[in-house]
C-alpha positions in Angstrom: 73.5 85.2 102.4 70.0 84.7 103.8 69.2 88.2 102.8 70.6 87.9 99.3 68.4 84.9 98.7 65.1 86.3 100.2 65.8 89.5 97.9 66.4 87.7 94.5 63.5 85.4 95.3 61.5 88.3 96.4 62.2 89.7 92.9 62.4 86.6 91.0 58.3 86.7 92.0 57.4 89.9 91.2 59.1 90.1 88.1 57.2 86.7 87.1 53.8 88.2 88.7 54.1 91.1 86.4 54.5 89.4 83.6 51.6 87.0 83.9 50.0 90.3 84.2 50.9 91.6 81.4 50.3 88.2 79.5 46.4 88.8 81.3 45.7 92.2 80.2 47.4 91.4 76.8 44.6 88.4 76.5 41.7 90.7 77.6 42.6 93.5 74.7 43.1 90.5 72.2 40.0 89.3 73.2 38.0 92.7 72.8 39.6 93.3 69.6 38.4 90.1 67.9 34.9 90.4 68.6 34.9 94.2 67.7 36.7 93.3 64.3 34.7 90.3 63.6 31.1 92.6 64.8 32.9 94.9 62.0 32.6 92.4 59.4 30.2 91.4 56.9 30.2 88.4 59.2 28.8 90.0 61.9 25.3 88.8 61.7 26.4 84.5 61.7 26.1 82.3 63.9 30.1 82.6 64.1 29.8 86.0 66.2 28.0 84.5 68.8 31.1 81.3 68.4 33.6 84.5 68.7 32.0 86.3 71.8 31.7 83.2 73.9 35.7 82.8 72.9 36.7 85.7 74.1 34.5 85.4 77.3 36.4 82.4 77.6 39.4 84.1 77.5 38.7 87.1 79.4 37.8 84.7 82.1 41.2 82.9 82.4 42.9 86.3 81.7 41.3 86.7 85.3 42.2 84.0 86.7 45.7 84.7 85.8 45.6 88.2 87.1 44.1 86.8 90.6 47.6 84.6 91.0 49.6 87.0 90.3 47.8 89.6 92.2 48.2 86.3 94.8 52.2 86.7 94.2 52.3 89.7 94.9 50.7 90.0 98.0 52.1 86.8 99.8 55.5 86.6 98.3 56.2 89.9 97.3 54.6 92.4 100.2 54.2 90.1 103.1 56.9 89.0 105.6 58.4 85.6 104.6 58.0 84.1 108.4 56.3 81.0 109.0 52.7 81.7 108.7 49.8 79.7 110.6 47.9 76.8 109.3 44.7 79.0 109.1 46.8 81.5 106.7 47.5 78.5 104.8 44.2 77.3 104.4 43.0 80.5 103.8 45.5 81.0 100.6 44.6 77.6 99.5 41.2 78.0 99.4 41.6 81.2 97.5 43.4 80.0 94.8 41.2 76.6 94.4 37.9 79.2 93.8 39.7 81.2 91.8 39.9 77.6 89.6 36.7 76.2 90.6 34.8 79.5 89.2 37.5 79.5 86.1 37.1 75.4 85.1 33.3 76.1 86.2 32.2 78.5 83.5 34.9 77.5 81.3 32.0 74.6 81.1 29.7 76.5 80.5 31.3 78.6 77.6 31.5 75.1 76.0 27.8 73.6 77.0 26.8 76.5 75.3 29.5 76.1 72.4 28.2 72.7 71.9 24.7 72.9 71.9 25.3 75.4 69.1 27.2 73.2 66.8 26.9 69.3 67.6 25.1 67.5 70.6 27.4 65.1 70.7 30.3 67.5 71.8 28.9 68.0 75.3 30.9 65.2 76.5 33.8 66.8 77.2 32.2 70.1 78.9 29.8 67.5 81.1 32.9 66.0 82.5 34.8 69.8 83.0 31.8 70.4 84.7 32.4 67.5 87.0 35.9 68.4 87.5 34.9 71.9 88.6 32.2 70.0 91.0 34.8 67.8 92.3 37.1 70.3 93.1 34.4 72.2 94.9 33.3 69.0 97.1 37.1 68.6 97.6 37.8 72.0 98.8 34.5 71.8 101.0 36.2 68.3 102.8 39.6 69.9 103.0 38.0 73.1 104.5 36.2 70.8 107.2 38.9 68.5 108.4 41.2 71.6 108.3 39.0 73.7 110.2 38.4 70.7 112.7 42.1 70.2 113.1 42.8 73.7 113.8 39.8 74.1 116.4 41.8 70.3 118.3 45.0 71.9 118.2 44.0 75.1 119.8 42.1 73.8 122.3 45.3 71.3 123.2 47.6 74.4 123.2 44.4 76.3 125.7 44.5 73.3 127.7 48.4 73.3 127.9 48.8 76.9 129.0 46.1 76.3 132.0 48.4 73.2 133.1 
């Protein structure tokens, strides 16, 4: 029964990892092909082109982040054994995937700083504080990496001291 399970669930991941790569790739071409239509048009020369590319930058840049979780999916849940894996594994994964959204949220910001000082001052409100989100999650990570890393080192030496007892 065990097997069953760890077999649908096994699938149940790579089928979802495949679509949110599909749903990526989907967003990157969709992306491309608006600014190439819009550059097409006798719109080309606006300021709305420059309103367009930093969209689809945008875009290209969560289609990314999407692909990096599922490429994530793949390779934890789908490839590797299912056994208990050590805290440094964990921390490792964790810290992967909190980048992967630090860098996203990070120039997500800046698409919009930029977006904003095109069109109205006043709209750099909301990117100021996604830049502070991105911040925070950076500083958070740092302080989880730390006391993680600190844990690890105490428990290992324990377990050293143990097998000399």
């Amino acid at each position: 029964m065990k097997k069953i399970f760890e077999s649908a669930t096994t699938l149940i991941y790579l089928f979802a990892a495949i679509i949110l790569a599909s749903i990526a790739l989907f967003i990157m071409g969709w992306s491309v092909y608006e600014v190439i239509e819009h550059a097409m048009s006798s719109q080309a020369l606006d300021k709305g082109f420059i309103s367009k590319q930093l969209e689809a930058v945008g875009a290209v840049i969560i289609a990314v982040a999407i692909l990096d979780v599922s490429k994530y999916m793949i390779e934890e849940e789908v490839l590797r054994n299912k056994e208990l894996r050590s805290p440094k594994e964990a921390r490792e994964t964790l810290t992967k995937i909190m980048v992967i959204v630090s860098i996203a949220v990070s120039i997500e910001a800046l698409i919009y700083i930029f977006k904003a000082g095109t069109e109205d001052i006043k709209l750099l409100i909301y990117p100021g504080f996604l830049m502070i989100c991105a911040i925070l999650v950076i500083v958070g990570l740092g302080v989880y990496q730390k006391l993680s890393i600190t844990t690890e080192k105490r428990n290992q030496d324990r377990a050293n001291q143990n097998q000399l007892n």
